[in-house]
C-alpha positions in Angstrom: -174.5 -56.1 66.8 -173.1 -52.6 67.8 -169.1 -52.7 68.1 -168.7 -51.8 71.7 -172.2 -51.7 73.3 -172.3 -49.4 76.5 -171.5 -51.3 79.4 -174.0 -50.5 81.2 -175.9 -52.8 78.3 -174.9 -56.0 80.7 -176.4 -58.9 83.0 -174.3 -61.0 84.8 -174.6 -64.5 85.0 -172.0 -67.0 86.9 -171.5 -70.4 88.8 -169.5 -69.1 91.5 -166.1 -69.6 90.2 -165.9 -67.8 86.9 -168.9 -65.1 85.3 -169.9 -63.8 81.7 -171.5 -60.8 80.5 -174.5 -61.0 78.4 -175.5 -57.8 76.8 -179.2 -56.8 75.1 -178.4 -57.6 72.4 -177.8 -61.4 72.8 -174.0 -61.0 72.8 -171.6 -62.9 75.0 -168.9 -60.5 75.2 -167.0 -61.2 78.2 -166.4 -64.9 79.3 -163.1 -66.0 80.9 -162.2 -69.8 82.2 -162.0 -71.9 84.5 -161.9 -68.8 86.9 -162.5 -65.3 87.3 -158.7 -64.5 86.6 -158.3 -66.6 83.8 -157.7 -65.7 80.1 -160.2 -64.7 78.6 -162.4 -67.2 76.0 -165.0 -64.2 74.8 -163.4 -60.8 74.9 -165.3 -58.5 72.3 -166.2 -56.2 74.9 -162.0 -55.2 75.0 -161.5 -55.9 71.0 -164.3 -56.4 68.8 -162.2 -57.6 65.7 -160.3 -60.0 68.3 -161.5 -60.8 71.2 -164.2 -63.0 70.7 -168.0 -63.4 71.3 -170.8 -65.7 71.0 -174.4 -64.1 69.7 -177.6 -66.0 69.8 -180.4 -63.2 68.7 -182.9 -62.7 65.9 -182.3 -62.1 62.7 -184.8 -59.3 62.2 -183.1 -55.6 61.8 -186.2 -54.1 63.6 -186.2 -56.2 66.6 -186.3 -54.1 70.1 -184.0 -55.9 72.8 -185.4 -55.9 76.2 -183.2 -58.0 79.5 -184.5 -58.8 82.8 -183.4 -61.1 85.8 -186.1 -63.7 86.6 -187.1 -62.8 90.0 -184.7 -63.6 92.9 -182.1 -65.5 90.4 -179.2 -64.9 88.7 -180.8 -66.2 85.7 -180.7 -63.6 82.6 -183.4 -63.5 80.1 -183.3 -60.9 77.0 -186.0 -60.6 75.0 -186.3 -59.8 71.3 -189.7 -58.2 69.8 -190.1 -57.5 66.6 -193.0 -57.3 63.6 -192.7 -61.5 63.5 -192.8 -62.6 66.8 -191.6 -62.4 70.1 -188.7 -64.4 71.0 -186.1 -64.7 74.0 -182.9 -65.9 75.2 -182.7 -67.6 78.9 -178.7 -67.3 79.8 -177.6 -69.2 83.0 -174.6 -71.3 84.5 -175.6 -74.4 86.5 -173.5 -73.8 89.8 -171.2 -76.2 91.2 -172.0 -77.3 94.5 -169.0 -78.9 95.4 -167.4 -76.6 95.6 -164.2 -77.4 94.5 -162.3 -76.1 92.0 -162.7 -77.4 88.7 -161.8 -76.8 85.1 -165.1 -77.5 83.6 -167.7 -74.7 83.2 -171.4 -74.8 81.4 -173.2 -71.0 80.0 -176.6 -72.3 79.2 -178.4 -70.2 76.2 -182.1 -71.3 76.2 -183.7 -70.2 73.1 -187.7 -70.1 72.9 -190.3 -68.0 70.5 -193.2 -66.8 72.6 -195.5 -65.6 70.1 -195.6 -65.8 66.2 -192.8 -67.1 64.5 -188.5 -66.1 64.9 -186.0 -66.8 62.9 -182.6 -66.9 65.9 -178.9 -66.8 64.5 -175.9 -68.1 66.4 -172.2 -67.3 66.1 -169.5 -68.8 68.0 -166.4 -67.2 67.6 -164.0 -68.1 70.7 -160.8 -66.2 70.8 -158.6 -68.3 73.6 -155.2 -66.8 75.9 -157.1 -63.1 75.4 -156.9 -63.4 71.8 -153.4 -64.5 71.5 -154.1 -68.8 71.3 -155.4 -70.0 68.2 -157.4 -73.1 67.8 -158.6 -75.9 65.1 -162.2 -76.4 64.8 -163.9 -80.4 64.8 -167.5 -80.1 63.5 -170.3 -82.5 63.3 -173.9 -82.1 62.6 -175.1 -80.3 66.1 -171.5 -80.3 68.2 -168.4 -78.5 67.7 -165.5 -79.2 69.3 -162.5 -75.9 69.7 -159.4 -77.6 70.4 -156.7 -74.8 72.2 -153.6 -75.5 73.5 -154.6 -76.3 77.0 -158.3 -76.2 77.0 -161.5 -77.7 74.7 -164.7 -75.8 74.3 -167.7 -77.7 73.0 -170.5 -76.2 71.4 -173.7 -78.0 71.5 -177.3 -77.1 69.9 -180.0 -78.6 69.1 -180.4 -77.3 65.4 -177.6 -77.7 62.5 -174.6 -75.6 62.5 -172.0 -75.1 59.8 -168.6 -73.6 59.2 -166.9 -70.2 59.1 -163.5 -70.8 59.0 -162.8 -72.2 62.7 -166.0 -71.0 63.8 -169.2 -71.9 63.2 -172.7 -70.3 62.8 -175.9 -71.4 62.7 -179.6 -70.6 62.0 -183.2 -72.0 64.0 -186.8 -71.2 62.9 -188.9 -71.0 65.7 -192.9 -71.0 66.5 -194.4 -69.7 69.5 -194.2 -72.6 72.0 -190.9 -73.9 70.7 -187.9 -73.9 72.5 -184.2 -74.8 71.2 -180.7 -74.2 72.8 -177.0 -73.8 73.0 -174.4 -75.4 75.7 -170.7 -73.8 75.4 -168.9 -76.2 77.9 -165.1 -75.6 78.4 -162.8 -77.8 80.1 -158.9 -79.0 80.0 -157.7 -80.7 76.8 -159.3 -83.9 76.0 -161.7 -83.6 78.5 -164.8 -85.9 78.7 -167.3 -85.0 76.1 -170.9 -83.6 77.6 -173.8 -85.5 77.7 -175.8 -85.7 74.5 -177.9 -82.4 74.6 -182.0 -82.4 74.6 -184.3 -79.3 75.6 -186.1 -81.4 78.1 -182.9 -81.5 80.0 -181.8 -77.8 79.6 -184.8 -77.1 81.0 -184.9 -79.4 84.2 -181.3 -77.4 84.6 -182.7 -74.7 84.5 -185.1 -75.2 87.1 -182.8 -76.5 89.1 -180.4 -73.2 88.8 -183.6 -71.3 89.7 -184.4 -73.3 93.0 -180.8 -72.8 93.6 -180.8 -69.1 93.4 -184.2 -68.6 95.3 -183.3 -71.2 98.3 -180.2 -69.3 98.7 -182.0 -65.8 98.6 -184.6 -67.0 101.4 -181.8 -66.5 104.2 -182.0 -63.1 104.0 -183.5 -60.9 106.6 -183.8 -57.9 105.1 -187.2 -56.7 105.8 -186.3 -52.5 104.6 -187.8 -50.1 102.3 -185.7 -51.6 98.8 -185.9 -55.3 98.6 -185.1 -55.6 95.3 -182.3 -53.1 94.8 -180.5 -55.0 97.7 -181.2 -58.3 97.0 -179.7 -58.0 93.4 -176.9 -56.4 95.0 -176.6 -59.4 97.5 -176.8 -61.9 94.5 -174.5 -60.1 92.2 -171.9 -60.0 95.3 -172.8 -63.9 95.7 -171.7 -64.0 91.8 -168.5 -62.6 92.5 -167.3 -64.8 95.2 -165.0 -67.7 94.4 -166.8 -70.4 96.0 -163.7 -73.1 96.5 -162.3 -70.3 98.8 -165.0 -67.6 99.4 -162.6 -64.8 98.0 -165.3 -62.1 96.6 -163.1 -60.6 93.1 -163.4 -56.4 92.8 -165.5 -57.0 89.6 -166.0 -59.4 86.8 -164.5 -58.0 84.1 -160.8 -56.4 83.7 -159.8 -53.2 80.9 -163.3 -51.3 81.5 -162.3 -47.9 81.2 -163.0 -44.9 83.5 -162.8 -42.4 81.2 -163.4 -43.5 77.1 -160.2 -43.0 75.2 -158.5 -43.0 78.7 -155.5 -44.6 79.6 -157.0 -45.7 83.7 -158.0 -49.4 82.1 -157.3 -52.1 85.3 -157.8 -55.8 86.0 -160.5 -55.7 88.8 -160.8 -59.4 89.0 -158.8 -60.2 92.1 -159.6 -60.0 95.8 -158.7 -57.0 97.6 -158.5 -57.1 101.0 -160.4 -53.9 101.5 -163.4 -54.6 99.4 -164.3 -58.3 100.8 -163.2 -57.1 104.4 -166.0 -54.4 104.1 -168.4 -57.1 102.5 -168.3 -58.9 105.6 -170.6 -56.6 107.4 -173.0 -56.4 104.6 -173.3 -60.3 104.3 -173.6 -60.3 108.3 -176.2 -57.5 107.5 -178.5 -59.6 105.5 -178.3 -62.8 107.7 -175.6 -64.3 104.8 -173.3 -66.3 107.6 -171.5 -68.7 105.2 -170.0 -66.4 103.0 -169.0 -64.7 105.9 -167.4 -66.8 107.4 -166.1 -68.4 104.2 -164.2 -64.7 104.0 -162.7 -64.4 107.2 -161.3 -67.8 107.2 -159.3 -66.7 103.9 -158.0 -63.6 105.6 -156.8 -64.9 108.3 -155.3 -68.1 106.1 -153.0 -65.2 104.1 -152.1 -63.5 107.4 -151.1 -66.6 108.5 -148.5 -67.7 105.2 -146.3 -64.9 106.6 -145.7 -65.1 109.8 -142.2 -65.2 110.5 -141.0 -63.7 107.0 -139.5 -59.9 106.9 -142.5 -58.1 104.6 -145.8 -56.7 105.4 -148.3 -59.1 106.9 -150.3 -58.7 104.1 -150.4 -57.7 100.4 -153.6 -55.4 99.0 -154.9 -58.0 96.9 -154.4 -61.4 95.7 -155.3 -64.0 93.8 -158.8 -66.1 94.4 -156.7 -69.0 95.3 -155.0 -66.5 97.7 -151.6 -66.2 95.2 -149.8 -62.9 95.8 -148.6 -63.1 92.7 -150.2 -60.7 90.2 -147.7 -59.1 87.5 -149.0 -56.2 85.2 -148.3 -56.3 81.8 -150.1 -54.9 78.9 -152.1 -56.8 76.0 -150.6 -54.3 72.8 -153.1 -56.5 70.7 -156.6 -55.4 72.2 -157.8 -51.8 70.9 -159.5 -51.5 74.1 -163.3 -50.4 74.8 -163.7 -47.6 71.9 -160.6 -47.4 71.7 -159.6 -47.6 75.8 -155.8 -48.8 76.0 -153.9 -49.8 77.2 -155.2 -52.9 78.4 -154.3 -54.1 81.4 -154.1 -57.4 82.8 -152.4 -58.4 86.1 -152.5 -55.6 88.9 -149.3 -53.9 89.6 -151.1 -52.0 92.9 -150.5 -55.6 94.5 -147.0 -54.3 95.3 -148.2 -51.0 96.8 -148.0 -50.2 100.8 -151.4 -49.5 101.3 -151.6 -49.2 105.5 -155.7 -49.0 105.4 -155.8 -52.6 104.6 -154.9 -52.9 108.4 -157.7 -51.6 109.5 -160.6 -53.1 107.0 -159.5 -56.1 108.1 -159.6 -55.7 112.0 -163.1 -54.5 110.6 -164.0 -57.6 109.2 -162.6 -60.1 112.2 -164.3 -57.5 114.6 -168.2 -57.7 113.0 -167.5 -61.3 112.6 -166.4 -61.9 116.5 -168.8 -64.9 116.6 -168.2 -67.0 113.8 -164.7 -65.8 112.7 -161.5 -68.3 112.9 -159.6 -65.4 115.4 -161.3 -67.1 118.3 -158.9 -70.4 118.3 -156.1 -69.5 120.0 -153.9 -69.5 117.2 -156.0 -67.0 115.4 -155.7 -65.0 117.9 -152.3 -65.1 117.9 -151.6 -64.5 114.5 -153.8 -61.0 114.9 -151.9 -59.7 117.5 -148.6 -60.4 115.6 -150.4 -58.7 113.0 -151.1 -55.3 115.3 -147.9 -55.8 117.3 -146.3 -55.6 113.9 -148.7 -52.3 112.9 -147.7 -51.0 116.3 -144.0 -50.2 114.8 -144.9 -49.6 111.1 -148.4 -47.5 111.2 -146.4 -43.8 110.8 -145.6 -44.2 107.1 -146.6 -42.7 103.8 -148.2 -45.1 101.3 -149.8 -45.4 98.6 -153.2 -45.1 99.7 -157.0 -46.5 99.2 -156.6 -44.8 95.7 -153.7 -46.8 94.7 -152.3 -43.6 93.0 -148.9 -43.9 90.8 -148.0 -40.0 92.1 -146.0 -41.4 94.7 -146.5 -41.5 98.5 -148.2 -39.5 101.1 -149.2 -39.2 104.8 -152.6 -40.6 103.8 -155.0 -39.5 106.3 -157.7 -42.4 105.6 -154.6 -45.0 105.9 -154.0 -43.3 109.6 -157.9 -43.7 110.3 -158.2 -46.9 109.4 -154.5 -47.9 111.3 -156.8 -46.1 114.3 -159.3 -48.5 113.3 -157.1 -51.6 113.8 -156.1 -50.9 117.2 -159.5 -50.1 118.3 -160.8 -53.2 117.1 -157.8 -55.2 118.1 -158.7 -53.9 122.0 -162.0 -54.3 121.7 -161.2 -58.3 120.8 -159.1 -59.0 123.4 -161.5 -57.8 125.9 -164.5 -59.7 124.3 -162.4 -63.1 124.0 -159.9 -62.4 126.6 -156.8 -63.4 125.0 -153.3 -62.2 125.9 -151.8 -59.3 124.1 -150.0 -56.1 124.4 -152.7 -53.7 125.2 -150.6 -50.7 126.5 -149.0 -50.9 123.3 -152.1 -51.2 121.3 -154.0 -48.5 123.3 -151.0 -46.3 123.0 -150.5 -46.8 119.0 -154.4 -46.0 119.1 -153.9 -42.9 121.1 -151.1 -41.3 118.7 -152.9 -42.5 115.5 -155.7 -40.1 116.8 -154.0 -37.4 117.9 -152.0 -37.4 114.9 -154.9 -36.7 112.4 -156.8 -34.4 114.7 -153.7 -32.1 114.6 -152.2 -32.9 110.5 -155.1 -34.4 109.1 -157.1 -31.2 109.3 -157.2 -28.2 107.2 -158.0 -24.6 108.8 -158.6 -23.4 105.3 -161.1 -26.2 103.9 -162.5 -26.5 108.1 -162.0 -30.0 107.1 -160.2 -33.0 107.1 -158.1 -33.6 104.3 -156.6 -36.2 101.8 -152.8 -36.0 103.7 -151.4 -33.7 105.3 -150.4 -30.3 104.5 -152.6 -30.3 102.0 -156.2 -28.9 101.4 -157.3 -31.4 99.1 -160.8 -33.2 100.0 -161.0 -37.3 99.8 -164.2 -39.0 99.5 -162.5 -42.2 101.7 -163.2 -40.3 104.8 -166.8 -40.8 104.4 -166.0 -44.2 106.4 -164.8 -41.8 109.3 -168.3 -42.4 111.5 -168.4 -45.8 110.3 -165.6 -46.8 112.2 -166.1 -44.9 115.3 -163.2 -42.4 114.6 -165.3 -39.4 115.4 -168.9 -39.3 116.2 -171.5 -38.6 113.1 -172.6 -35.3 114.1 -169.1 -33.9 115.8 -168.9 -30.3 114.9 -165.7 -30.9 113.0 -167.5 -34.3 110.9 -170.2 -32.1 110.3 -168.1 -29.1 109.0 -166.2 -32.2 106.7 -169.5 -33.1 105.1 -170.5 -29.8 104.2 -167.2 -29.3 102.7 -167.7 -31.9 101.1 -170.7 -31.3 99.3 -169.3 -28.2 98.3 -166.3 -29.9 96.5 -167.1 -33.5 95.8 -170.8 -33.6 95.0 -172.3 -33.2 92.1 -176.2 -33.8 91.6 -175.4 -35.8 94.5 -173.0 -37.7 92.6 -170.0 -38.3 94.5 -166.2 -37.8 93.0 -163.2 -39.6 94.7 -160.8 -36.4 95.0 -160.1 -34.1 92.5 -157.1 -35.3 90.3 -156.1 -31.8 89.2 -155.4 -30.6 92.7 -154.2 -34.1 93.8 -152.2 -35.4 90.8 -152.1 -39.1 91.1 -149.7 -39.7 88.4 -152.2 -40.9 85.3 -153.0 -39.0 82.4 -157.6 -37.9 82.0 -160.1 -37.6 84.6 -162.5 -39.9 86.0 -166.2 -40.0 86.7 -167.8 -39.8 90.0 -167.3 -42.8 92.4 -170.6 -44.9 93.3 -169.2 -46.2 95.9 -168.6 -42.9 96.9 -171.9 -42.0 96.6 -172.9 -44.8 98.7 -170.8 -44.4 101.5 -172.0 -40.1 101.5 -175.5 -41.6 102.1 -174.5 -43.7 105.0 -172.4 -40.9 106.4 -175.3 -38.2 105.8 -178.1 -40.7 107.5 -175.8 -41.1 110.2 -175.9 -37.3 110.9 -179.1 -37.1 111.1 -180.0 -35.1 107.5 -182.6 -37.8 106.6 -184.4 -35.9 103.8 -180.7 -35.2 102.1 -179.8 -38.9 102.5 -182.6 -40.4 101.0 -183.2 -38.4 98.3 -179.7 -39.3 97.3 -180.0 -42.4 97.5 -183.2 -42.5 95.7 -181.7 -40.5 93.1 -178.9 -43.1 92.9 -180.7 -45.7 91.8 -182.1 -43.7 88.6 -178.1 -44.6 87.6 -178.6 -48.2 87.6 -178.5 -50.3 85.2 -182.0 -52.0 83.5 -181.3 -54.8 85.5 -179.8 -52.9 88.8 -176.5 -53.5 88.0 -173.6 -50.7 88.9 -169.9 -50.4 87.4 -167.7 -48.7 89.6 -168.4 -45.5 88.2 -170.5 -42.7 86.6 -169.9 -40.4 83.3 -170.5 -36.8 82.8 -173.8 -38.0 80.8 -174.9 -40.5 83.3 -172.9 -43.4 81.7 -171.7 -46.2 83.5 -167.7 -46.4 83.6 -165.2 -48.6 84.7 -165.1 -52.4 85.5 -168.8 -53.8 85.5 -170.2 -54.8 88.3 -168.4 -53.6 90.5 -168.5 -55.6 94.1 -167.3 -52.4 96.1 -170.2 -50.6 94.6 -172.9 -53.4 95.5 -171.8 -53.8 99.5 -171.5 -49.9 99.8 -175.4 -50.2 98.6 -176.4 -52.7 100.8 -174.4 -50.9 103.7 -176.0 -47.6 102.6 -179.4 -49.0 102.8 -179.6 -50.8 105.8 -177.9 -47.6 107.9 -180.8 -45.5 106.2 -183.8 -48.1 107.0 -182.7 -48.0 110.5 -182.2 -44.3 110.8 -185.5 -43.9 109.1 -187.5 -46.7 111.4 -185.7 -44.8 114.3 -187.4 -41.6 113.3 -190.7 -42.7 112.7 -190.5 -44.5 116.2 -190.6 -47.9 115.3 
């Protein structure tokens, strides 16, 4: 078991309220419970000495680790091949089709020898409250019970298990054509007990989880050129949306690092407003109206919980339940990933004026015009409050899409996006024909626009810039066509893009902005952003440099992961960095794709 695996050396397996990492190795190393944003239960991945994990994997030194999805599932299978036999480990978690939110939550570990004869070992070794919780271990025969303030977790096998202290291990000899297994179940203190455990019944769950997955799956309509690189993007996205509210979380994990030894270590595993507004027209995309819909009636639920307070009409991020409240603070315990600290927990960029929001979620309500909750007349309302409120506020510095700590600036992707609200919130009104302020709108618009034609540009780079009076390039800006700011293949766009590629892309690897010319008030560099390098192959496919745009995207996928899963970024070596997956990076795939297969089809005439 190597200390810190890379973490790219993950799948991801969930019920739609809370997710685990499994690596290739057999290793639970990230689990948290009952939700996304709970404490965490297995936290290796952040402190191997500490954090907790649960391993189920051969015993043999020599065995190779291989991990695959079954097709069109979010079931995870790693197998283990060595000189003895062939073994593997099926990880799933049932999901709960209520629903509602519960405290009760299942991982499924399947354990079965394919050919000749393994020898599997388990350790469970929870570490509750991120480490900081202790708890009193109950052990009988097959079943162990870990009693936390709190919360229970019981362990269930169907082979013996003994002692280590207040965890237990255990040991199963298996022949080809034998199956075994081990059910972690958490729930609130003296929860009911699960049913008595028998392989025959893991098994019918697990068919069941696999109909679930594939059922699902069959609404898409994608019909383009990569199937499976979008549908596992679709289903990983599906994983990280909180299914009592349909909030989709950044990522699943929190303290991932984006540069080893580096001190940029955040909690990704909230809801930002930016990210799941943009999802929206992905989900649309792929035929995926539920979740859409699910979305848009959470967004305009928080713009509605402030109307008629004095603050901004909404807050970058929030909880899944919608709770603004998420305070930073830092777990001096955890080592961090190789050494990554500090680590973070809570998200402190919550409090940060980030004007962009504005327009991603006009975005959203705008793609979703059929379906979305703006066309009851109180919707509606709310909205326009919402813009007639952004009317009088829009000519601000903030903090920007970044979320820098270097202090405020005349961000020009927060004026392009402010743009992008307006023009939305016109093009609603006409298409519903409610009442609202249009000259104002349409005026706001109008100076929005001419604002960044005349500040937002630099004579120097022939580009726009990050903010003005700078020369400093921004990857963000790639959205510029996307949101019918300026036309894909305007002289000045196209002048952007090349500048662009001379300063931000590398092997067609896409960097946010460069920190030394921009400093953003952190100590280290970063890797280049892949959702960056997404949104530069939507933006080159939209002006017209086909060959460029698919080559990069092509090229993008030799990043992924075995199982064709992204973090949010990538190293100087090709590592994977940052929070893992990443939802941000998944949509800007799926969006990325599906502009390319239609510029492509449009080429070829068909």
């Amino acid at each position: 078991m190597d200390r810190y695996p890379p973490i790219a050396e993950h799948g991801l397996v969930g019920d739609l309220q809370t997710a685990a990492l499994v690596s290739s190795q057999g290793v639970v190393d990230w689990f948290a419970a009952p939700r996304f944003d709970s404490p965490s239960i297995f936290a290796a991945l952040l402190d191997h000495d500490g954090g907790g994990y649960m391993r189920l994997a051969p015993e043999h030194p020599d065995a190779a680790c291989k991990q695959l999805y079954y097709p069109d599932t979010a079931i995870l299978v790693t197998r283990f091949m060595s000189p003895d036999g062939v073994g593997e480990v099926v990880d799933f978690m049932p999901p709960d089709l209520t629903r509602t939110a519960t405290d009760r939550h299942t991982l499924i570990r399947l354990v079965r020898a394919v050919r000749g004869t393994v020898d599997f070992t388990l350790e469970c070794r929870p570490r509750f409250d991120y480490g900081r919780a202790g708890h009193q271990l109950e052990l009988d025969g097959n079943s162990g019970l870990f009693r936390s303030p709190g919360m229970d977790a019981h362990l269930q096998t169907t082979f013996p298990l003994e002692r280590d202290g207040q965890d237990v291990r255990g040991r199963v000899r298996l022949k080809a054509g034998e199956s075994g297994g081990a059910v972690f179940t958490v729930c609130a203190s003296g929860g009911q007990a699960p049913s008595p455990l028998t392989v025959d019944g893991l098994t019918a769950q697990l068919d069941d989880t696999g109909l679930f997955w594939q059922n699902w799956l069959r609404q898409s309509r994608y019909r383009g050129r990569w199937p499976e690189l979008v549908h596992r993007s679709v289903i990983t996205l599906k994983l990280l949306t909180y299914a009592p509210t349909g909030a989709l979380i950044a990522a699943a994990t929190m303290g991932l690092p984006e540069q080893v030894g580096g001190e940029r270590n955040w909690d990704y595993r909230f809801t930002w407003v930016r990210d799941s507004a943009l999802s929206v027209r992905a989900m649309l995309d792929l035929g995926f109206v539920e979740e859409a819909t699910a979305f848009l009636h959470w967004l305009v639920d928080r713009l509605q919980e402030r109307e008629g307070k004095e603050e901004e009409p909404l807050q970058t991020m929030y909880r899944v339940d919608g709770n603004p409240d998420l305070p930073e603070e830092t777990l001096e315990h955890f080592e961090g990933y190789r050494g990554s600290a500090p680590v973070r927990i809570g998200n402190g960029a919550a409090d940060q004026l980030q004007l962009d929001i504005y327009g991603e979620a006009l975005y959203a309500l705008s793609q979703g015009r059929e379906i979305a909750q703006q066309a009851t007349y109180r919707g509606w309302k709310t909205m326009a409050r919402t813009l007639d409120w952004l009317a009088d506020h829009w000519d601000r510095p903030d903090e920007g899409i970044w979320e820098t700590r270097g202090g405020r600036q005349d961000f020009t992707y927060s004026r392009v996006m402010s743009w992008a609200a307006f023009d939305h919130g016109l093009s609603l009104a006409d298409h519903f024909r409610r009442p609202a302020d249009l000259e104002k709108w349409r005026g706001a618009r109008d100076a929005v626009l001419e604002q960044v034609m005349e500040r937002g540009w630099s004579d120097q780079e022939g580009a726009f810039v990050q903010h003005y009076g700078s020369d400093v390039l921004d990857a963000s800006l790639l959205l510029m066509p996307r949101v019918q700011f300026i036309a894909p293949r305007d002289p000045a766009w196209l002048a952007t893009l090349d500048a662009m590629d001379r300063k931000l892309v590398s092997d067609s690897l896409v960097y946010r902005y460069d920190p030394a010319a921009s400093p953003d008030g952190l100590r280290g560099s970063e890797g280049t952003f892949s959702l960056c390098t997404f949104l530069y192959v939507d933006a080159l496919a939209r002006a017209g440099r086909l060959p460029q745009a698919r080559y990069t995207f092509e090229k993008m996928q030799t990043y992924a992961n075995h199982v064709g899963l992204f973090a949010e970024e990538i190293g100087p070596s090709g590592e994977q960095l940052g929070n893992f997956p990443q939802a941000f990076t998944h949509l800007s795939l799926i969006m990325a794709a599906t502009t390319l297969d239609e510029a492509l089809d449009a080429e070829q005439g068909r």
